[in-house]
ZAZAZA-603342 format. One line per 5 residues: number of its first residue (from 1); their letters; for each residue x negated, y negated, z of C-alpha. Coordinates in steps of 0.02 Angstrom, whole numbers, plus 50000, padded with zeros to 5 digits. Example, Ala and Ser with C-alpha at 12.3 -4.5 7.8 and 13.67 -1.06 7.14 Angstrom:
<pts>
1 = AS = 49385:50225:50390 | 49316:50053:50357
</pts>
This chain:
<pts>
1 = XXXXX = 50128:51561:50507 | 50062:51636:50360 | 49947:51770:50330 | 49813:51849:50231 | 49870:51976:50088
6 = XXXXX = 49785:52137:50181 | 49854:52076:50346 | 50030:52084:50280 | 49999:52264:50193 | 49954:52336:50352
11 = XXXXX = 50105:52285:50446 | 50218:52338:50308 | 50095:52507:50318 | 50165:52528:50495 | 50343:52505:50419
16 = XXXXX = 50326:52657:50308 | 50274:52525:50147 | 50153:52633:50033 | 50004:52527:49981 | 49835:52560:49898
21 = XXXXX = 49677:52610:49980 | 49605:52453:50037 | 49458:52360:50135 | 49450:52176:50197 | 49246:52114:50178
26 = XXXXX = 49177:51959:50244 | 49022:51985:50143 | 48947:52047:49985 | 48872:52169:50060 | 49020:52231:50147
31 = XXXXX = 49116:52212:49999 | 48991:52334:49908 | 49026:52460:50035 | 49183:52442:50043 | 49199:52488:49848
36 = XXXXX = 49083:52641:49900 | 49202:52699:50011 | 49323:52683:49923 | 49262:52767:49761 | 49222:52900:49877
41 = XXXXX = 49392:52953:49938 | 49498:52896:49756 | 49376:52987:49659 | 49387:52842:49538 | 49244:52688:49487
46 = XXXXX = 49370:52561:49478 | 49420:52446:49614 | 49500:52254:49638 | 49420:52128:49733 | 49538:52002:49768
51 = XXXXX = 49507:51825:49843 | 49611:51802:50021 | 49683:51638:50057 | 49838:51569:50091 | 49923:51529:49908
56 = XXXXX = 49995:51599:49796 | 49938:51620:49614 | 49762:51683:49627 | 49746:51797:49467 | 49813:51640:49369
61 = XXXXX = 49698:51540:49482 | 49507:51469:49412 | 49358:51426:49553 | 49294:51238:49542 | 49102:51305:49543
66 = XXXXX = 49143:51433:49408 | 49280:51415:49283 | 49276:51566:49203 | 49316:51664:49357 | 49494:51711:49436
71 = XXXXX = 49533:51752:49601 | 49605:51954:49553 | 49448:52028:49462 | 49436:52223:49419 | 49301:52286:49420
76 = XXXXX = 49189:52473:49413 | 49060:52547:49522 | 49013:52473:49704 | 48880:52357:49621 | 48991:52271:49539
81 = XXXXX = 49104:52260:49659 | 48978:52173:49769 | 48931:52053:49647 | 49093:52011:49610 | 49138:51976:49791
86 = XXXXX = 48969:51868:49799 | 49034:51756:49652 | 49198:51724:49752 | 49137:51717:49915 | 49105:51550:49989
91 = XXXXX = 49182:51452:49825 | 49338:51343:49825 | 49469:51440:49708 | 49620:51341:49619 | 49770:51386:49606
96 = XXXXX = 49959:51312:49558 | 49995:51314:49749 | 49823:51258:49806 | 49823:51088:49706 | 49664:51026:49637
101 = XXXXX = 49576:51028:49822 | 49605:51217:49800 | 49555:51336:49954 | 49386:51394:50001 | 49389:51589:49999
106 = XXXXX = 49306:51667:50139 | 49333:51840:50144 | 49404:51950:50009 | 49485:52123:49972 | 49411:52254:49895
111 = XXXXX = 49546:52404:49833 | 49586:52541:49739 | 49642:52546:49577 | 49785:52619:49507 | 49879:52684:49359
116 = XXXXX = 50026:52582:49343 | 50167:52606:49240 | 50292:52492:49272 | 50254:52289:49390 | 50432:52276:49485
121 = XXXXX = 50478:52117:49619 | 50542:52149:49792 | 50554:52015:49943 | 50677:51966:50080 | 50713:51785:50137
126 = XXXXX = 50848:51705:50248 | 51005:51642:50167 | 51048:51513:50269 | 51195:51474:50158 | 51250:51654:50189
131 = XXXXX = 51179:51643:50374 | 51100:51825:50335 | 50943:51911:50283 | 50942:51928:50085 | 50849:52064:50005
136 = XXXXX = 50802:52049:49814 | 50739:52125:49668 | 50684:52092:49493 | 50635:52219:49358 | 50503:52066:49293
141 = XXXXX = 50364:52097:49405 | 50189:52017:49420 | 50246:51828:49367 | 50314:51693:49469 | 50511:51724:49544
146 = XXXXX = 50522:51541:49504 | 50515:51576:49342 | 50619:51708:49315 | 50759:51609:49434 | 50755:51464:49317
151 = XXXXX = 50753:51577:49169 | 50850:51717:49193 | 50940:51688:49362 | 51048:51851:49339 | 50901:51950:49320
156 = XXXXX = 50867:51942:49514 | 50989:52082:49606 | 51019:52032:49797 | 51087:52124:49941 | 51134:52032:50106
161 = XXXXX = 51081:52131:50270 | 51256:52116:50386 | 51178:52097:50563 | 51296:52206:50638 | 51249:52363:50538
166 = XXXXX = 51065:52326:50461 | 50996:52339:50297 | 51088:52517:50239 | 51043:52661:50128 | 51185:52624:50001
171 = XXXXX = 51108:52442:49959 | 50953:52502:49948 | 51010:52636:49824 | 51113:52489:49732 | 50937:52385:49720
176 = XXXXX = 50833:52549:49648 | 50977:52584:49535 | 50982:52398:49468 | 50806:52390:49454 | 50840:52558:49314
181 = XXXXX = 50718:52684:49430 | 50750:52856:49404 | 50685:53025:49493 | 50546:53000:49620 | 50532:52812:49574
186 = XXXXX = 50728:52776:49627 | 50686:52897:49780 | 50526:52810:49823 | 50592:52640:49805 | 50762:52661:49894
191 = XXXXX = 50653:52717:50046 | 50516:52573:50031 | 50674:52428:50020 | 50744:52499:50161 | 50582:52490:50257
196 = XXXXX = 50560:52306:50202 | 50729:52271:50268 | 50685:52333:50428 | 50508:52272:50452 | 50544:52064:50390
201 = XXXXX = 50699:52066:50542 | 50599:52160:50663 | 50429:52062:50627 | 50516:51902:50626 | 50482:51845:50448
206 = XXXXX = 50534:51688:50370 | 50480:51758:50197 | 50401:51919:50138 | 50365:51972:49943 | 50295:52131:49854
211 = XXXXX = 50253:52036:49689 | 50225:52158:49593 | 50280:52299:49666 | 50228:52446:49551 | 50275:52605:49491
216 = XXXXX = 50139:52736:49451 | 50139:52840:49306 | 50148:53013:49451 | 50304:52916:49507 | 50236:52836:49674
221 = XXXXX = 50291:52667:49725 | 50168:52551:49800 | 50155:52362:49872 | 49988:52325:49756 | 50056:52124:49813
226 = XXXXX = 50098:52081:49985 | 50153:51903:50077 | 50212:51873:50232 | 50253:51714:50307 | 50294:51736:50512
231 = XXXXX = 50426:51642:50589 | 50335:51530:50727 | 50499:51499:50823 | 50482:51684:50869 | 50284:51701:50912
236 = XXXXX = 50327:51696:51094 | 50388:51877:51047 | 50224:51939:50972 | 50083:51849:51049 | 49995:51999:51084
241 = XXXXX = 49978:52025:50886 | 49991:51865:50787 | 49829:51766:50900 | 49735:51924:50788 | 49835:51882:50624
246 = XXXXX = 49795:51681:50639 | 49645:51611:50507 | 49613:51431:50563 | 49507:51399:50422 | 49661:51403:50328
251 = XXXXX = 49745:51272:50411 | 49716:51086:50435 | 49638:51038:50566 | 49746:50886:50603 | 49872:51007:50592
256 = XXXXX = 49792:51122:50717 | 49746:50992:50842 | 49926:50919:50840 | 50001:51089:50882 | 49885:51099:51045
261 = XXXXX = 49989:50950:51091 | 50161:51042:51055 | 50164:50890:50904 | 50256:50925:50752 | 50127:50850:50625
266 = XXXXX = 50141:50890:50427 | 49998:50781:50337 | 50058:50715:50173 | 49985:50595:50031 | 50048:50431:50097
271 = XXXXX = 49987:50280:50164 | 50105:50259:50289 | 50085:50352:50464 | 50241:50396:50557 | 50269:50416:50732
276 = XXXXX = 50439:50478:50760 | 50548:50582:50892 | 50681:50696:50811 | 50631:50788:50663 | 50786:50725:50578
281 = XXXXX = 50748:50558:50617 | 50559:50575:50555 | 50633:50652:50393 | 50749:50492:50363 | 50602:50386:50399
286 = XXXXX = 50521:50446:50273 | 50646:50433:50143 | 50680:50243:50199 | 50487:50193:50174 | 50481:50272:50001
291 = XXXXX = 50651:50179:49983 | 50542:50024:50005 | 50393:50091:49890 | 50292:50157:50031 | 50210:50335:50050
296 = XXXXX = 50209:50421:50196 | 50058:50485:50276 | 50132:50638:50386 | 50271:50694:50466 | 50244:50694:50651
301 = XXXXX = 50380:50734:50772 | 50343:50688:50962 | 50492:50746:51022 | 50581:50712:51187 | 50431:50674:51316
306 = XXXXX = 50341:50516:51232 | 50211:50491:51355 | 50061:50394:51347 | 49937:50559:51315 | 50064:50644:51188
311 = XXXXX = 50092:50455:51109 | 49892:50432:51128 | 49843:50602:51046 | 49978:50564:50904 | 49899:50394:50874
316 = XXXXX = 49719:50518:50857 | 49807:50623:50716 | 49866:50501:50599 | 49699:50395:50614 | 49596:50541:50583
321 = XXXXX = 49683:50523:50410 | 49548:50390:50312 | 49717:50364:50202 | 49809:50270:50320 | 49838:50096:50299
326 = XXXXX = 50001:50070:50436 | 50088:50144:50560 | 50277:50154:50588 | 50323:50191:50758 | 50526:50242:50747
331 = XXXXX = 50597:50286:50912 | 50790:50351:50941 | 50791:50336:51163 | 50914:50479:51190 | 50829:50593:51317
336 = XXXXX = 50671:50498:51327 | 50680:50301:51348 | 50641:50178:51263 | 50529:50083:51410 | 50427:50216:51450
341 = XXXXX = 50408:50252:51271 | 50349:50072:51246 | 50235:50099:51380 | 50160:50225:51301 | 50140:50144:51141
346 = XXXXX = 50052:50013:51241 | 49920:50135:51340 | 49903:50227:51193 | 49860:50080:51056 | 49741:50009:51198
351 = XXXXX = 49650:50190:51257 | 49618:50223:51058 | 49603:50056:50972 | 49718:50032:50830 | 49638:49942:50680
356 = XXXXX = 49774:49950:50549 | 49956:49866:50549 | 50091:49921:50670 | 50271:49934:50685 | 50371:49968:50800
361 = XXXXX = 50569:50006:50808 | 50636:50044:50962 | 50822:50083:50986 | 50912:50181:51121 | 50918:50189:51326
366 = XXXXX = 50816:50034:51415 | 50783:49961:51245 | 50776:49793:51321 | 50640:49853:51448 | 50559:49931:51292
371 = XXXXX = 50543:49771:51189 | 50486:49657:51315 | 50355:49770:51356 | 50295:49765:51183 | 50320:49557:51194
376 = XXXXX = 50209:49563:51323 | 50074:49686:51301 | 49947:49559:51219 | 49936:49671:51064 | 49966:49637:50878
381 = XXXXX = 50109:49729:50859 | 50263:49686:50740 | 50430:49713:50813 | 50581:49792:50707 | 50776:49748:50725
386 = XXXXX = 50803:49920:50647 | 50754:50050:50523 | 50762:49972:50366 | 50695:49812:50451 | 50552:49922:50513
391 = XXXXX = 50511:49998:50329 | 50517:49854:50247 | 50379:49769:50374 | 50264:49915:50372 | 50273:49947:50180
396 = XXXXX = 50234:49757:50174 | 50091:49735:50310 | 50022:49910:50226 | 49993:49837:50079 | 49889:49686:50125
401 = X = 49779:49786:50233
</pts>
């Protein structure tokens, strides 16, 4: 799950993470007071007011309804500030993670600014070469890790967190040291790494940066950046918190409708729905239709209890998709089988009225059963020997539709 930028700084807050002064505003008007406020206790005019959506690249980024205007905008006075946040506000912004569609920005940050000396990058990931936490750091702050991997790769310093003992004080020290911080700075920094450490394994994190991290010119270090993705494997662990963290605006609502089902559905650029159990299996199917020239539509995972309503509400998602032009239904029968998977199929194509070419490959436990209750279902749907067999008819039929 991921989150908004002020939603991450306050959990790393809580985590001993220093951050700026900051306010989230829904409004202009809130955003104005907000900057008030903030003036008010900084004793300084100038503020940030910073779009909030889920992507990456927003200062880079340009809005569709006004060209000239990024999505990281300083600013002085509350006025401005307000104004600023009105121009942003309810506008689709653009940005190299966004795509051209580009995400509409409905709320924004308004924050301090500060005097910064130096723009550093921290973040933790899993290794899952290394089967451990990794902690890095990069003295080329404020641009795109990417970059700076594909650059400079041995300008990014990494420390693996051993289970056992934690993230300790000495790699934290080796990080601050590498990144060449001296005096309060290595001080300050050696106690903020350790406190990421801590708060992306005990807030279940799949990802979290401070990008740019930066170092003041009094010495403080500060997260002026924040992103957090959440594992969702773990949210049975948090519910209590992460319901308040969730923006479904952010999401797709194919997406979001599919997870009410406990459906694993990822909607792609394709043409070419997929209805699959075993996300290994739906990631192979997808390779074998582009194998044939086909795009897939989605990725959609049933799992292992195919019945009619999950097959029915499945057959929902990938039609709600005006892109579709076929549907490839691959099924392994392991734990579920393949009749009552067929059956489903069956209830399912008939309760919601399939219009567009289907395919189905059925393979596994009571496949027999399966295919002769396909054979005799009365609908128009096209039988597969196997996989391949199955792309190639679905790629085919696709394309004449």
């Amino acid at each position: 799950m991921k989150i908004h930028e002020y939603q991450a700084k306050a959990l790393l807050s809580q985590y001993g993470v220093v951050v700026p002064k900051h306010v989230p505003a829904f409004t202009a008007d809130e955003a104005k007071a907000a900057a008030a406020k903030l003036i008010a206790e900084t004793g300084t005019e100038v503020v940030v007011v910073k779009s909030q959506i889920h992507a990456g690249g927003r200062g880079k980024g340009r809005f569709k309804e006004d060209a000239e205007l990024g999505g990281v905008k300083v600013v002085k006075g509350a006025d401005a500030a307000g104004a600023m946040a009105g121009r942003m506000l309810g506008n689709t912004l653009v940005t190299i993670q966004t795509g051209e569609a580009g995400k509409k920005v409905n709320r924004v940050l308004v924050e301090q600014g500060v005097d910064i000396d130096r723009e550093l990058y921290v973040g933790a990931l899993v290794d899952r070469a290394r089967e451990r936490v990794c902690v890095m750091a990069c003295a080329e702050g404020g641009v795109e890790i990417e970059e700076v991997a594909a650059r400079s790769p041995e300008k990014i310093l990494k420390e693996w967190i051993d289970p056992a003992t934690g993230f300790c004080g000495y790699q934290a020290r080796r990080l601050a040291h590498g990144l060449g911080l001296e005096g309060n700075a290595f001080k300050n920094a050696t106690r903020l790494l350790l406190s990421l450490g801590k708060a992306f394994v005990e807030l279940d994190c799949s990802i979290c940066e401070i990008n740019p991290l930066v170092v003041t010119k009094s010495g403080d270090v500060m997260a002026l950046d924040a992103k957090i993705n959440l594992d969702d494997n773990a949210e049975d662990r948090h519910k209590a918190t992460w319901s308040e963290l969730h923006d479904a605006s952010e999401e797709e609502p194919t997406e979001l409708e599919a997870k009410s089902y406990n459906l694993s559905y990822v909607k792609l650029d394709g043409t070419i729905g997929c209805m699959v159990n075993g996300a290994g299996l739906a990631m192979a199917t997808m390779d074998i239709i582009k194998q044939f020239g086909g795009e897939p539509a989605n990725f959609l995972d049933v799992g292992g209890s195919a019945d009619a309503k999950r097959v029915a509400a499945a057959f929902k998602i990938i039609l709600a998709d005006d892109a579709v032009k076929g549907i490839f239904v691959n099924i392994f029968g392991g734990i579920v089988f393949c009749d009552r998977v067929a059956q489903g199929v069956v209830d399912a194509a008939k309760e919601v009225g399939i219009t567009v070419p289907l395919v189905v490959r059925l393979e596994g436990t009571n496949v027999e059963a399966g295919r002769k209750i396909l054979a005799e279902s009365g609908l128009t749907i096209t039988t597969a020997s196997d996989m391949a067999d199955g792309a190639k008819k679905i790629v085919e039929l696709a394309a004449k539709a």
